[in-house]
NUSE-24666 format. One record per residue (C-alpha): x, y, z. Coordinates in Angstrom, 2 decimals, decimal comma, always signed. Layout:
BEGIN
FITI|X|Y|Z
FITI|X|Y|Z
...
This chain:
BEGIN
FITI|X|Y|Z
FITI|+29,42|+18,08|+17,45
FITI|+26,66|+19,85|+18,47
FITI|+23,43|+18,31|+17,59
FITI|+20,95|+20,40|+18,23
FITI|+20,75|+23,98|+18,24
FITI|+19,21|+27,19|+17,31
FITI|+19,99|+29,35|+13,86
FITI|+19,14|+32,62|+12,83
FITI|+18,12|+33,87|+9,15
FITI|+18,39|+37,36|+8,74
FITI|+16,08|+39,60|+6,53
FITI|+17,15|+43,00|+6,71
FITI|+18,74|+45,91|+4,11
FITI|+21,89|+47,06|+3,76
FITI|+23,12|+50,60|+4,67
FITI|+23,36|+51,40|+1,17
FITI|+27,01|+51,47|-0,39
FITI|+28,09|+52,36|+3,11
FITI|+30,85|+49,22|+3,98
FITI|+31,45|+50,53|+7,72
FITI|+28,22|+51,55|+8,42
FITI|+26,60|+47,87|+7,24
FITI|+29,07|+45,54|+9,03
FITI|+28,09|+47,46|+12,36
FITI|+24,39|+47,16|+12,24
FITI|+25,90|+43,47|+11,71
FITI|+27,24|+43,53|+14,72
FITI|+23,64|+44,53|+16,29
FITI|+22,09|+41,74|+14,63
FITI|+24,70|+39,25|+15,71
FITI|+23,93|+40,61|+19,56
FITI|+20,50|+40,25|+18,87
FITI|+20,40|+36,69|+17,45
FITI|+23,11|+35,33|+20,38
FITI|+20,70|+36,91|+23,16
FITI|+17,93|+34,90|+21,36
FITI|+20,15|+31,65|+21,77
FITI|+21,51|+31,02|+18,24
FITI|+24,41|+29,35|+17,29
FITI|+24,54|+29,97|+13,44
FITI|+23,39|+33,41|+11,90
FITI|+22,78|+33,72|+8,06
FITI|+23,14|+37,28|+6,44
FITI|+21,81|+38,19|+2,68
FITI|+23,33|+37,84|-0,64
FITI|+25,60|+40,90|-0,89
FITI|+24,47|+42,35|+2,51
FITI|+28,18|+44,13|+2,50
FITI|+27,55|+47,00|+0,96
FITI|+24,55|+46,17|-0,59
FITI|+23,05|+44,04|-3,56
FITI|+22,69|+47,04|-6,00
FITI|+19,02|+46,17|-7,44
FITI|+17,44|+48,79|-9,93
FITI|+21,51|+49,95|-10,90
FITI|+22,23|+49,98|-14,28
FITI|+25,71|+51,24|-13,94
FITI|+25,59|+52,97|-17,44
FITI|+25,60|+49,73|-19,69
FITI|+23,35|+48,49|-22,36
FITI|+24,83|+46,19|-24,90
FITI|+27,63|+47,46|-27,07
FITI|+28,50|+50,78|-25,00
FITI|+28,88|+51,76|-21,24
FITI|+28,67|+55,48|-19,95
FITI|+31,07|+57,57|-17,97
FITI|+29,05|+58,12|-15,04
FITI|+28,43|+54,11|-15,23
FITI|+32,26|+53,64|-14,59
FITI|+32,09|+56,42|-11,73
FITI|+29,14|+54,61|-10,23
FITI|+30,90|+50,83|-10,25
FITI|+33,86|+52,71|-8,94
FITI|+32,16|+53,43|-5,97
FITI|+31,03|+50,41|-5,50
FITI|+34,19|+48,92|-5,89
FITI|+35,43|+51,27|-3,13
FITI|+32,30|+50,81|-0,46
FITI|+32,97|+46,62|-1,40
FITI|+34,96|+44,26|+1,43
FITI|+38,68|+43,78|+1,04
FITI|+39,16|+40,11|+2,78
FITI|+43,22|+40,53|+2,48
FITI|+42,76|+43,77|+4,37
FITI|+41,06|+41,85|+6,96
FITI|+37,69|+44,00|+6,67
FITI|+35,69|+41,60|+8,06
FITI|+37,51|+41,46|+11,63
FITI|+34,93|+42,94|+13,53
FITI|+32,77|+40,20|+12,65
FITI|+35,30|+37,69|+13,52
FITI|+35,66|+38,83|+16,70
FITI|+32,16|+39,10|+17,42
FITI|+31,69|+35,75|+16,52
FITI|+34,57|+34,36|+18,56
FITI|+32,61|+36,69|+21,42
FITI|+29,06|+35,67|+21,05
FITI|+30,14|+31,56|+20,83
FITI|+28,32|+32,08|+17,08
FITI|+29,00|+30,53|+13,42
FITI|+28,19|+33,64|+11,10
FITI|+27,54|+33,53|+7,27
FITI|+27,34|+36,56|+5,98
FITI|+27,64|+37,60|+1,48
FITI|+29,70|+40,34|+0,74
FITI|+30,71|+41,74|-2,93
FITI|+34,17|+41,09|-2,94
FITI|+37,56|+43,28|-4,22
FITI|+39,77|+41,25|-5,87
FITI|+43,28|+43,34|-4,68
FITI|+45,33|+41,39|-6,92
FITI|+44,49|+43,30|-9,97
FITI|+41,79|+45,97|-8,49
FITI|+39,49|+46,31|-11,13
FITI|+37,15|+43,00|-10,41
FITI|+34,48|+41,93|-7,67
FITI|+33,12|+38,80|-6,77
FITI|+29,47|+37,88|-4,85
FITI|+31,20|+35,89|-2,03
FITI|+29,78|+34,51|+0,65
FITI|+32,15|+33,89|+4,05
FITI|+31,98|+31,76|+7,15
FITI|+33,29|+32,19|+9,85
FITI|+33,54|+30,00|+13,19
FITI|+32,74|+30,70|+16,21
FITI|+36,48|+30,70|+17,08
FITI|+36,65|+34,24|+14,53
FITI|+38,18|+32,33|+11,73
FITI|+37,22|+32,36|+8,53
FITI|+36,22|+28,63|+7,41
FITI|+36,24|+29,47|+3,81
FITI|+34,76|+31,83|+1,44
FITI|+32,83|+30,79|-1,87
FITI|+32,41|+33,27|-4,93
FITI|+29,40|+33,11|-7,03
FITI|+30,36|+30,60|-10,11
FITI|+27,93|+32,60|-12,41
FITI|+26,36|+35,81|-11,27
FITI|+22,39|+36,12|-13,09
FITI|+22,06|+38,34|-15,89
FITI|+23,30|+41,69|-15,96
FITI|+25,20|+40,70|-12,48
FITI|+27,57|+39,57|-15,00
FITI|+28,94|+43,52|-15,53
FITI|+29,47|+44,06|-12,35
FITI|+30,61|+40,56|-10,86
FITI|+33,19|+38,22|-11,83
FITI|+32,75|+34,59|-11,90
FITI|+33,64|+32,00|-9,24
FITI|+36,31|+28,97|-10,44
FITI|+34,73|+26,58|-8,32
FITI|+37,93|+25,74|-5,77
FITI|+35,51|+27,21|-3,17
FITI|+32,67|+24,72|-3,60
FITI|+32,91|+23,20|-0,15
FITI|+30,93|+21,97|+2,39
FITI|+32,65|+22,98|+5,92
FITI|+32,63|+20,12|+9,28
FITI|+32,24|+22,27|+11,94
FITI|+30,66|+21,55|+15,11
FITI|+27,08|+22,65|+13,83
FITI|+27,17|+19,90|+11,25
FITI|+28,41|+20,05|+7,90
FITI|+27,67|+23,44|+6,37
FITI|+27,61|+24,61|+2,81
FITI|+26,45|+27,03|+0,82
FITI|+24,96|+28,55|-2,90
FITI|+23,93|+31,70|-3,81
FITI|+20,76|+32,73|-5,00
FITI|+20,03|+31,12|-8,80
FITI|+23,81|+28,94|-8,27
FITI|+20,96|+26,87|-6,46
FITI|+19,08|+26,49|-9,81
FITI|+22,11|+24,33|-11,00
FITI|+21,60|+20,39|-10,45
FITI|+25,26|+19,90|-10,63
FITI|+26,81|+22,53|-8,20
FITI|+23,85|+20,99|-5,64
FITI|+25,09|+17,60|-6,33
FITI|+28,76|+18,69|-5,45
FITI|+27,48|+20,00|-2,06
FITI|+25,33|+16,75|-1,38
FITI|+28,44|+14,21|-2,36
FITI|+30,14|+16,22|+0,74
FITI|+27,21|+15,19|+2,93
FITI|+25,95|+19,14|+3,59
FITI|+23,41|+18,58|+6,71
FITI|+23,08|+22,58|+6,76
FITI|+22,83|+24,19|+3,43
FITI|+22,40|+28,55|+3,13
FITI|+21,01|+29,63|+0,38
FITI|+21,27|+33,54|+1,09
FITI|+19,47|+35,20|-2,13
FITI|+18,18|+38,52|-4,03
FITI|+15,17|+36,29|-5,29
FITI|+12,15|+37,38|-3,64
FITI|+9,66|+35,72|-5,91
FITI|+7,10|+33,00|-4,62
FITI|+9,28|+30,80|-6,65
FITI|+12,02|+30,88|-4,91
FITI|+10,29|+29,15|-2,23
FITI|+9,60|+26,36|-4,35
FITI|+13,60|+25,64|-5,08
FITI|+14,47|+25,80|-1,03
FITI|+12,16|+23,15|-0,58
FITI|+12,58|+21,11|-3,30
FITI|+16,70|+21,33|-2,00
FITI|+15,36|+20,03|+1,52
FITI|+13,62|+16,93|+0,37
FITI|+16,10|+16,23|-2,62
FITI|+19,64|+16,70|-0,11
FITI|+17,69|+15,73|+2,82
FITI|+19,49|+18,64|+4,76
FITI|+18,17|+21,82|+6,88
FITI|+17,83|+24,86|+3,85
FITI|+18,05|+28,31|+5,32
FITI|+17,85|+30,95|+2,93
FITI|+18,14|+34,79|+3,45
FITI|+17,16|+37,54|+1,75
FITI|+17,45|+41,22|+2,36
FITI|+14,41|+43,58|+2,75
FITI|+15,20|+47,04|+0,96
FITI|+12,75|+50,39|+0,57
FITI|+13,42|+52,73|-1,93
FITI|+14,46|+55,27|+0,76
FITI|+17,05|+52,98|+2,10
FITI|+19,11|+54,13|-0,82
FITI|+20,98|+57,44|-1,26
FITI|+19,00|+60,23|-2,43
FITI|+21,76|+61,08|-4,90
FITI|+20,91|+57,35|-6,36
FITI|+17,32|+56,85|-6,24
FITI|+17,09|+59,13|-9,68
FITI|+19,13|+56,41|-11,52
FITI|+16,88|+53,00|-10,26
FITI|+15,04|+50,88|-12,80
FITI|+11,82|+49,89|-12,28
FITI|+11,83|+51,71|-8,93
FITI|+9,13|+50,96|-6,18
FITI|+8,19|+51,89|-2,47
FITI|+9,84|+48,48|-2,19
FITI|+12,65|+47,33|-3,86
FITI|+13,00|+43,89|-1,93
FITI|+10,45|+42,16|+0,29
FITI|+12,04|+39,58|+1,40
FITI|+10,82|+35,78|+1,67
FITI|+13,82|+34,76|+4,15
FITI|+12,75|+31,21|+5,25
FITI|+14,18|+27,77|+6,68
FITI|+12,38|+24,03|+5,59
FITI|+13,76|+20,87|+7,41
FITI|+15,29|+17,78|+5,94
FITI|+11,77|+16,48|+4,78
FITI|+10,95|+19,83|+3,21
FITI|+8,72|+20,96|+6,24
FITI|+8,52|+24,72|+6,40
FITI|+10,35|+25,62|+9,90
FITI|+10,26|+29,36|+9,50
FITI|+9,31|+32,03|+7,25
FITI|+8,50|+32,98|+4,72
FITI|+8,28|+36,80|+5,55
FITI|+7,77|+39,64|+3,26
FITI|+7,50|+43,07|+4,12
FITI|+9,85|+43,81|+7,05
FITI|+12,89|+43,14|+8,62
FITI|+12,54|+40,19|+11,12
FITI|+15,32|+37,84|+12,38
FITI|+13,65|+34,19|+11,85
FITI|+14,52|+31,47|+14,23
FITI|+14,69|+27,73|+13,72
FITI|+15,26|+25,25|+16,26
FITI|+17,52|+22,18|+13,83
FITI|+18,38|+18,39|+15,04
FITI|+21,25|+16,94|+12,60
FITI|+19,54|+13,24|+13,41
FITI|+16,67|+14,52|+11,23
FITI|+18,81|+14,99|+8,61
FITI|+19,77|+11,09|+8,98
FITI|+16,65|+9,95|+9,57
FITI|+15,44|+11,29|+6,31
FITI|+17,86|+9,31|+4,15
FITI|+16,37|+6,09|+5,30
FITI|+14,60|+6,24|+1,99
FITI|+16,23|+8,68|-0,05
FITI|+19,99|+9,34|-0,20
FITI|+20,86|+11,35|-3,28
FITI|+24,77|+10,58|-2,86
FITI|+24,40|+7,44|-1,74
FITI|+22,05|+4,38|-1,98
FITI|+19,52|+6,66|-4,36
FITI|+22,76|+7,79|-6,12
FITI|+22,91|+4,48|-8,80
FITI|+26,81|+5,58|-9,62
FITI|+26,24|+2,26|-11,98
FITI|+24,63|+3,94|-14,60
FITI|+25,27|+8,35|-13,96
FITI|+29,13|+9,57|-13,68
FITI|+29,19|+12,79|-11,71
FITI|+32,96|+14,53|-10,74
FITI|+34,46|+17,47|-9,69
FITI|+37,62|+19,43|-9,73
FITI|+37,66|+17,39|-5,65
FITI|+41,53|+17,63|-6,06
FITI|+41,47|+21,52|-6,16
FITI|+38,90|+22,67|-3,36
C-alpha cells in the first residue's frame, strides 16, 4: 500500500450531451493531473454526458410532454453503456498514466433500455473497473430521469491508495449509507456532487471529522453557453452560470486541504498520508471504540455487496 500520495479533484463541465466528446477532454485531464504527480483523480457527479441542471424534460406532476420524451431520449442515447465497454479509453489511460480514476457517469441500463442510473465507477490503475455504485435515491425531480440504486454497490474498495469509497452528492446527507462506508474502514471517501451551495461544504467536513477519513468532493463548473444552443431556450432558472463549483478536499480532522473554488475550472491538488487517518481515531472511532454496538444495532444487506 501506498501511503502517501498525491490526488486530484476535478472541477470542470461537461461537453454537453456529447458522450465521446466528454470522455476525451477526460483523457486531457487525466494527462494533466499524472504530469502533476497524482495517483487518484476524482471527476463530477454525472460528468459523462453531463448533469442536466435547468432540464425539465417536459414533466410537471400528473402529465409529461412529447418533446420531454424526445429530450430524455437523447439523453439516454449521449449516456455510458458499461456492458459496451464505453469507458475503455479511460481504462486504458489509467492503466497508462499508473492512476486510480473516479469518474460519475449517467448510466444505460441495456437490460431493458428504457432506465438510467447516476453511477459513479472506479477504476485501478491496472484499467479495471473496481466497482461501480448507482445513486440509491437521486434528489428531487432526479427521480424522472434516474433510477434508484439497490444498494449491492455500497462498497468501500482496498486498493493500494487505501480503502476508497464513495456517495453521491445528497446520498451523503444519509447517516446510515455513511455508516455503511465507515463499518468498511473508508480512509478515502469521494463525494463527487451537483451541490454547489456553501452548505455543502459544511457536510464534507463534518464527514472528515465524523469517519476520520480524507473527503474529496467534486463538482462540475458549467456556463450557460456550455450547453447547446438548441437547449438553452428550454433551461429553468437559467444564469450566466449554471454551476460554480465548490470542488474541495478536508483531511481526517476536518482541516481544509484544498478548495473550495468557485468560478472556474481548476484541477485541485492534495497531498494525503493514510497514518493521519489512524492517528485521528485515537479519540474518535465511529465503527469502533466510539461505535457502543451495546446499546445501537446498525446492519446491512453485507451478504449481497
Amino acid at each position: 500500500m501506498i501511503i502517501k500520495y498525491k490526488a486530484a479533484v476535478v472541477q470542470s463541465g461537461s461537453v454537453f450531451f456529447d458522450k465521446k466528446a466528454t470522455v476525451e477532454k477526460a483523457l486531457h485531464l487525466c494527462e494533466e493531473a499524472a504530469e502533476a504527480g497524482a495517483k487518484l483523480l476524482v471527476f463530477p457527479e454525472s460528468f459523462i454526458p453531463a448533469y442536466p441542471r435547468g432540464l425539465s424534460f417536459g414533466a410537471v406532476v400528473g402529465s409529461r410532454s412529447k418533446e420531454g420524451r424526445a429530450l430524455w431520449q437523447k439523453y439516454f442515447e449521449a449516456s455510458v453503456s458499461l456492458s459496451k465497454d464505453e469507458l475503455k479509453p479511460l481504462r486504458k489511460m489509467a492503466e497508462q498514466l499508473d492512476l486510480h480514476i473516479s469518474v460519475g457517469i449517467t448510466e444505460q441500463d441495456n437490460a431493458t433500455n428504457g432506465t438510467l442510473y447516476c453511477t459513479n465507477v472506479l477504476i485501478n490503475d491496472e484499467g479495471e473497473i473496481l466497482g461501480m455504485h448507482r445513486k440509491l435515491k437521486p434528489t428531487g425531480t432526479e427521480r424522472l430521469i434516474w433510477g434508484e440504486g439497490d444498494g449491492k454497490s455500497l462498497k468501500v474498495y482496498d486498493t493500494k491508495l487505501g480503502k476508497i469509497g464513495a456517495l453521491i452528492c445528497w446520498e451523503n446527507y444519509m447517516p446510515l449509507a455513511r455508516m455503511a462506508l465507515y463499518e468498511q474502514g473508508v480512509q478515502v471517501y469521494l463525494a463527487p456532487t451537483a451541490d454547489a451551495r456553501p452548505t455543502w461544504q459544511s457536510t464534507l467536513q463534518h464527514i472528515a471529522c465524523e469517519g476520520r477519513c480524507f473527503v474529496l468532493s467534486s463538482n462540475q463548473y458549467m456556463e450557460e453557453k456550455d450547453y447547446p444552443e438548441d437547449l438553452r431556450s428550454l433551461l429553468q432558472d437559467s444564469t450566466d452560470i449554471m454551476c460554480k463549483g465548490g470542488s474541495a478536499t478536508y483531511d481526517p480532522m476536518g482541516q481544509l486541504i484544498s478548495g473550495p473554488v468557485y468560478n472556474q475550472e481548476q484541477i485541485l491538488y492534495s497531498d494525503i498520508d493514510l497514518a493521519t487517518c489512524t492517528k485521528g481515531k485515537m479519540d474518535f472511532d465511529v465503527a469502533g471504540h466510539y461505535h457502543r454496538a451495546d446499546i445501537f444495532q446498525f446492519s446491512y444487506p453485507k451478504d449481497k455487496l
